[in-house]
ZASELUM-821536 format. One line per 4 residues: for each residue x, y, z of N, C-alpha, C. Coordinates in steps of 0.1 Angstrom, whole numbers, plus 5000, padded with zeros to 4 digits. Layout:
BEGIN
X Y Z X Y Z X Y Z ~ ...
//
This chain:
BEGIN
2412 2225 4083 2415 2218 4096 2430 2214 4096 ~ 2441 2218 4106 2452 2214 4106 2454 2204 4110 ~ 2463 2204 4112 2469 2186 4116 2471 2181 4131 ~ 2472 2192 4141 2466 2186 4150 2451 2183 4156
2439 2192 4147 2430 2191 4146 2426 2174 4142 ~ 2431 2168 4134 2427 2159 4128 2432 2148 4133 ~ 2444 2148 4138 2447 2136 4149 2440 2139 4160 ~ 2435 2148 4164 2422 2147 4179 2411 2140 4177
2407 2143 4159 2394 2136 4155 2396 2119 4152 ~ 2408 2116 4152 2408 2104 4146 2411 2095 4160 ~ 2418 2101 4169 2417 2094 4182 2407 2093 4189 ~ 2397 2101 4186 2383 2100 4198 2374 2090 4183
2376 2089 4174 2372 2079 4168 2374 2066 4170 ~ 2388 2064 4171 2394 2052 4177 2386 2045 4191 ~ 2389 2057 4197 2386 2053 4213 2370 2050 4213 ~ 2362 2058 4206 2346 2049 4204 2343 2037 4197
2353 2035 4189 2350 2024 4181 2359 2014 4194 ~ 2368 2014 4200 2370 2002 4211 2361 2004 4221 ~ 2351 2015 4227 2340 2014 4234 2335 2004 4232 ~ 2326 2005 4219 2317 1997 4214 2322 1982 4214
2336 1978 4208 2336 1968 4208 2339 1960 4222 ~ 2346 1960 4232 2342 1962 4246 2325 1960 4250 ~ 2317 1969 4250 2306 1965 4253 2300 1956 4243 ~ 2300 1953 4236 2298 1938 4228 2303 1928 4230
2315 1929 4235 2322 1915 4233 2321 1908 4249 ~ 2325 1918 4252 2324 1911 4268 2316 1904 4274 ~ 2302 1907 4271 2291 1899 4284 2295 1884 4276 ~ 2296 1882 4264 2297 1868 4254 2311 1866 4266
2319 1867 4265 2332 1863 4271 2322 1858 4289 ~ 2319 1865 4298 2315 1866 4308 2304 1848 4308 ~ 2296 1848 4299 2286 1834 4293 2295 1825 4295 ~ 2306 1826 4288 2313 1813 4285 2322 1810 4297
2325 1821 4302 2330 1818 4317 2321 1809 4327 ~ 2313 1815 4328 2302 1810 4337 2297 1792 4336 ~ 2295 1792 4321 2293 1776 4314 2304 1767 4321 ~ 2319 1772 4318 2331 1766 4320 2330 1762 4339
2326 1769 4343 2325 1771 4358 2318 1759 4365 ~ 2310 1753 4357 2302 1745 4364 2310 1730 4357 ~ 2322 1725 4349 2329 1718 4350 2335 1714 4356 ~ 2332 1700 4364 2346 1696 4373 2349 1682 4373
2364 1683 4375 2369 1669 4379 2374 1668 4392 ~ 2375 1655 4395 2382 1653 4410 2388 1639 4408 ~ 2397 1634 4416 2408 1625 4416 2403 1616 4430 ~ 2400 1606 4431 2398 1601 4441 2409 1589 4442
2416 1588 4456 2427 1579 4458 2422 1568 4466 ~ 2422 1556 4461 2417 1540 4467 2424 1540 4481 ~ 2423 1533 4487 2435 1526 4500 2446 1521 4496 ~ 2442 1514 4483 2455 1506 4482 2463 1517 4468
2461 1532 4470 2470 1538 4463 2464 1540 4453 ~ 2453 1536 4442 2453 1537 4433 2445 1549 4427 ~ 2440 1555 4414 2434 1566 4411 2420 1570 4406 ~ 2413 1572 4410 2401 1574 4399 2395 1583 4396
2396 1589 4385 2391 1609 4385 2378 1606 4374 ~ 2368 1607 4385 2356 1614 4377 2353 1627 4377 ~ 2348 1632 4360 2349 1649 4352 2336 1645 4350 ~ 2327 1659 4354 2314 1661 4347 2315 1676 4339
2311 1678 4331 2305 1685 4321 2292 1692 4321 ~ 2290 1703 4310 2273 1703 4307 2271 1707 4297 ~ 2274 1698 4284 2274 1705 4271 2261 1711 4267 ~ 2249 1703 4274 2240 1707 4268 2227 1713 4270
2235 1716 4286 2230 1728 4292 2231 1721 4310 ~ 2226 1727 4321 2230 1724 4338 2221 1713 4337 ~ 2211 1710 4331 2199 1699 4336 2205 1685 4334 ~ 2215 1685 4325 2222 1670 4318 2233 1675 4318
2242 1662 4321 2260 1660 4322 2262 1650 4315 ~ 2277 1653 4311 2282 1639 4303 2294 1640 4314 ~ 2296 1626 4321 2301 1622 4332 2314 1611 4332 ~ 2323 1615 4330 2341 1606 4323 2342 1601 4337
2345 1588 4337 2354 1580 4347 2369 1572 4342 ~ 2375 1576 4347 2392 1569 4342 2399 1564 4356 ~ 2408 1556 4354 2414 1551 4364 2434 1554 4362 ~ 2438 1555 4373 2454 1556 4364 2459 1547 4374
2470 1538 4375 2474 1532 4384 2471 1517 4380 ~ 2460 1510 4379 2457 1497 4379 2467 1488 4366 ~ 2463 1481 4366 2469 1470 4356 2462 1472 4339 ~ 2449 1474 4341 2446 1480 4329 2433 1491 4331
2438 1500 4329 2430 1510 4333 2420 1514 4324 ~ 2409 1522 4330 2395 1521 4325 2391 1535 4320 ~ 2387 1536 4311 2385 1554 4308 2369 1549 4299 ~ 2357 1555 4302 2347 1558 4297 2339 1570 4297
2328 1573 4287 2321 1587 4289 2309 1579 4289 ~ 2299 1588 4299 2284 1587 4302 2276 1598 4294 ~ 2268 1595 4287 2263 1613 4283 2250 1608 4287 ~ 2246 1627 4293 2228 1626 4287 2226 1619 4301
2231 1618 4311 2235 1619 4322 2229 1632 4332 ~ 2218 1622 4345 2216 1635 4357 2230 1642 4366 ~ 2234 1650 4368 2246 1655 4370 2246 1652 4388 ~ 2260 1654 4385 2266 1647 4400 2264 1653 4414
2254 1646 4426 2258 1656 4437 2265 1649 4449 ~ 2272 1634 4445 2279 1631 4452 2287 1624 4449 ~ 2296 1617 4457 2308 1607 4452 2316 1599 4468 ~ 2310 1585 4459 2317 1578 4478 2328 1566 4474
2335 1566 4480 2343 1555 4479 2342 1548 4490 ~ 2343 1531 4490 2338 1526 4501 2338 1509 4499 ~ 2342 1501 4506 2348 1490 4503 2335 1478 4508 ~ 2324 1479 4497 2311 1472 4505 2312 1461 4509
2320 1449 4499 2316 1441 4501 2331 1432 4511 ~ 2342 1442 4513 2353 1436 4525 2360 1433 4518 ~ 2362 1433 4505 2376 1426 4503 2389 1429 4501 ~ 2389 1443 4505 2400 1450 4502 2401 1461 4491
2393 1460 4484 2399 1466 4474 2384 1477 4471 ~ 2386 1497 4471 2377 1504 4476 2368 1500 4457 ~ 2353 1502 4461 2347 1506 4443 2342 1526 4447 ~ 2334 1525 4436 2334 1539 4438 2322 1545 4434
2313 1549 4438 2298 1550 4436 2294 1567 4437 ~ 2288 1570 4421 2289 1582 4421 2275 1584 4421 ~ 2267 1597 4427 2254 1594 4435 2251 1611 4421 ~ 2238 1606 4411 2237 1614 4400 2222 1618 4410
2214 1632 4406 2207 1636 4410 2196 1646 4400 ~ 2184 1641 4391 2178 1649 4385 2175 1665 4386 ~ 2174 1671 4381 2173 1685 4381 2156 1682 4377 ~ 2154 1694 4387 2141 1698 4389 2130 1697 4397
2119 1695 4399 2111 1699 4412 2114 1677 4420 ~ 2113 1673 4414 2115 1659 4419 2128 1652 4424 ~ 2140 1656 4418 2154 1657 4424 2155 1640 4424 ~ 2150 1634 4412 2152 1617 4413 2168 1611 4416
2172 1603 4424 2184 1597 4424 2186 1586 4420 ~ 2202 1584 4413 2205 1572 4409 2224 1571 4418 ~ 2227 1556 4409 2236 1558 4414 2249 1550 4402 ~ 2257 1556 4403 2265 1550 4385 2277 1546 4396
2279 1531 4395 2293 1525 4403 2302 1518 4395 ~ 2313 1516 4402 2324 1509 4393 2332 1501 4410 ~ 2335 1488 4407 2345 1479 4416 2356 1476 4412 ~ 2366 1476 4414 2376 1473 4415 2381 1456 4414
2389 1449 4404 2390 1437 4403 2398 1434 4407 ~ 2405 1434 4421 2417 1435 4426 2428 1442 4421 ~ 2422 1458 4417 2434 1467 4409 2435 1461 4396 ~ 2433 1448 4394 2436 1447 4377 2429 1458 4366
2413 1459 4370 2407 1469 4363 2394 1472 4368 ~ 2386 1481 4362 2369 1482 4371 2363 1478 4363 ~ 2354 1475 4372 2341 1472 4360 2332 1481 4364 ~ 2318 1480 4357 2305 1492 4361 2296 1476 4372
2288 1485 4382 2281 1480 4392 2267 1484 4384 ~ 2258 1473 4385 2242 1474 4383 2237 1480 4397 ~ 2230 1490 4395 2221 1495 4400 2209 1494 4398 ~ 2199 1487 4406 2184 1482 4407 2176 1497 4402
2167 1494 4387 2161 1502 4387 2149 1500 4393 ~ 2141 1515 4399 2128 1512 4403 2114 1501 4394 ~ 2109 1489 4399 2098 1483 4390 2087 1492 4397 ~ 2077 1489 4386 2062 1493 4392 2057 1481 4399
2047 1487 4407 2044 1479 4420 2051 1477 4427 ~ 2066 1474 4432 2073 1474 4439 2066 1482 4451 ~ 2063 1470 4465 2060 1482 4475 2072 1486 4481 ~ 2081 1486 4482 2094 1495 4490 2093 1507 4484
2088 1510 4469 2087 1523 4460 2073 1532 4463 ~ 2068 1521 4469 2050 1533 4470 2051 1540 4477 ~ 2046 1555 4471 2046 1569 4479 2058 1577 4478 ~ 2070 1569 4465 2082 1571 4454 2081 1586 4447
2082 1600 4450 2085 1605 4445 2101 1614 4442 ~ 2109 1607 4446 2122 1618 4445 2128 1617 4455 ~ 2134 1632 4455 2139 1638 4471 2150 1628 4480 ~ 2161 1617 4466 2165 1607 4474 2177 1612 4482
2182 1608 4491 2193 1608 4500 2200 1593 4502 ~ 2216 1598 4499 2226 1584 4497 2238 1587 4508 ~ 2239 1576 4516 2252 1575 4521 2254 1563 4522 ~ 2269 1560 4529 2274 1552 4530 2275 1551 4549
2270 1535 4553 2270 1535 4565 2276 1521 4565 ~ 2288 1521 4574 2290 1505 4577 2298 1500 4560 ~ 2293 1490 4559 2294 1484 4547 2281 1485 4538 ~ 2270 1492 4538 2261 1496 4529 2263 1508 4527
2257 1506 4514 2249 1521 4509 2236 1524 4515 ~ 2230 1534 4516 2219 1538 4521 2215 1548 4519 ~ 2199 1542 4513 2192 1557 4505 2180 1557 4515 ~ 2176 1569 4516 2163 1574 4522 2154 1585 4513
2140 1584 4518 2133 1589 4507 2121 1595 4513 ~ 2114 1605 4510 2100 1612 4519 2092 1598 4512 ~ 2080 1595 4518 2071 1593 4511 2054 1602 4508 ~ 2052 1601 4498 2041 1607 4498 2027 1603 4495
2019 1609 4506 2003 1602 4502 1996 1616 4492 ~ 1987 1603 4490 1976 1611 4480 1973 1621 4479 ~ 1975 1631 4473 1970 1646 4471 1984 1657 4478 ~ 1995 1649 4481 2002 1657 4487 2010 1665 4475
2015 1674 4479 2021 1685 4468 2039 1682 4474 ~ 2044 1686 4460 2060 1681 4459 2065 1684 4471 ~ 2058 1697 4476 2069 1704 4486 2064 1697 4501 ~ 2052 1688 4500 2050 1685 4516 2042 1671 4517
2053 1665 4518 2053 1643 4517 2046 1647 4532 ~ 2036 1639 4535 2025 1637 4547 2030 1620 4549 ~ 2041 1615 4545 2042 1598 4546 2050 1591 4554 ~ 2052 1601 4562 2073 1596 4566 2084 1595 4556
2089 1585 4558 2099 1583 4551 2106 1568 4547 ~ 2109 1563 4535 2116 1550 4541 2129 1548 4535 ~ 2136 1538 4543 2150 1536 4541 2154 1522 4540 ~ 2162 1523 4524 2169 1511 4516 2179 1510 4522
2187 1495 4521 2199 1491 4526 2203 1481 4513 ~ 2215 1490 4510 2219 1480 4494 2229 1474 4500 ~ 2231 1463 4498 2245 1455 4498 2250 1454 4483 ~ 2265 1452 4483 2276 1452 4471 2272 1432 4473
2269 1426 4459 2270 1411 4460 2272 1410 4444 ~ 2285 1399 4441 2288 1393 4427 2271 1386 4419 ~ 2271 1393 4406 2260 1383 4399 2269 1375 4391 ~ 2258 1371 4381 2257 1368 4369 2273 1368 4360
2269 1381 4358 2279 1389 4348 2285 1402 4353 ~ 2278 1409 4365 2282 1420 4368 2281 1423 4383 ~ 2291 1425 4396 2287 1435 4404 2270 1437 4407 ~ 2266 1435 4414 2249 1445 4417 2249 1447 4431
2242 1460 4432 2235 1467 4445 2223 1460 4444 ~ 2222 1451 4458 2206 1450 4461 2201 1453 4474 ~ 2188 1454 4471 2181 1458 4485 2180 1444 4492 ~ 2188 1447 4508 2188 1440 4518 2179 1443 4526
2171 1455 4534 2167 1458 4541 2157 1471 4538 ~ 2144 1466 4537 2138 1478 4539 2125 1484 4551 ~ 2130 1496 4558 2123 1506 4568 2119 1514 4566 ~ 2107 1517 4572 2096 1530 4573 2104 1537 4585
2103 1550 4583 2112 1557 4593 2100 1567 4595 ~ 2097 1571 4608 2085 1580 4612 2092 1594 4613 ~ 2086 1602 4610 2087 1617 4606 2087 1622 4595 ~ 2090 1633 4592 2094 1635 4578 2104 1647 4575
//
């Protein structure tokens, strides 16, 4: 075999052996793209100027988030992580209780046939710093919760928050609440020790 015989064979060698590693390596690259894709942050700006960027994540796969809130701007700014966390499908800023100064209420939503909602908030101490807001967890027997399965919806109307919800009667299947519907009215009011959302007002709303 001469010698240009043998540099032909050694370059189509070459070139199969970068085939191969090309079709291996890639779809792994393409995975981790994809994972990265569903990370986000956003920057939300108060009235009175100031910053608050909530980052979600999904280390541990789309069904759970670990969910960072930081503040930049205030007097002593606030940076914590949430893990193990329903991941985020909304975010409101909104000044419940009038006094000037916006809080920030981030609306988390279970993964899977039930789509449960909560709500992770923080207020504002006149810019000095935030604190976290209590959110009312569901009790049993609670009738404002009977016929409670999921499917919540959150806005912001006025100076409340407002959640709505199918309700469901007996034997109904996930996909078809036979109950109407009812709707909470939380107000922002100082406790104790913390900020809380409570229910001010609750309605049966006909349809579904």
């Amino acid at each position: 075999m001469n010698f240009t015989e043998k540099m032909k064979g050694l370059t189509l060698i070459a070139l199969f052996a970068a085939a191969m590693w090309v079709a291996t390596v890639d779809p792994v690259h393409a995975s981790q793209s994809n994972d990265r894709a569903g990370d986000v942050s956003k920057a939300y700006r108060t009235k009175t100027g100031k910053t608050i960027i909530v980052s979600q994540s999904h280390p541990a796969g789309r069904s759970l988030a670990t969910i960072e809130v930081r503040t930049e701007g205030f007097e002593h700014n606030f940076g914590e992580v949430f893990e193990d966390r329903d991941p985020v499908s909304d975010v409101f800023l909104a000044d419940l209780d009038g006094n000037g100064f916006d809080e920030i209420y981030i609306i988390t939503t279970a993964a899977g046939s039930g789509s449960y909602g909560s709500v992770l908030g923080f207020a504002s101490n006149k810019d000095k710093s935030l604190s976290m807001i209590h959110f009312p967890e569901m009790q049993k027997g609670d009738e404002k919760f009977e016929g409670y399965m999921g499917h919540d919806t959150f806005t912001i109307e006025g100076r409340k928050l407002v959640r709505v919800f199918p309700l469901y009667s007996k034997g109904d299947t996930n996909e078809s609440p036979t109950g109407g519907r009812r709707k909470l009215v939380y107000g922002l009011v100082p406790g104790e020790a913390a900020w809380q959302l409570r229910i001010e007002q609750a309605e049966k709303l006909d349809g579904s």
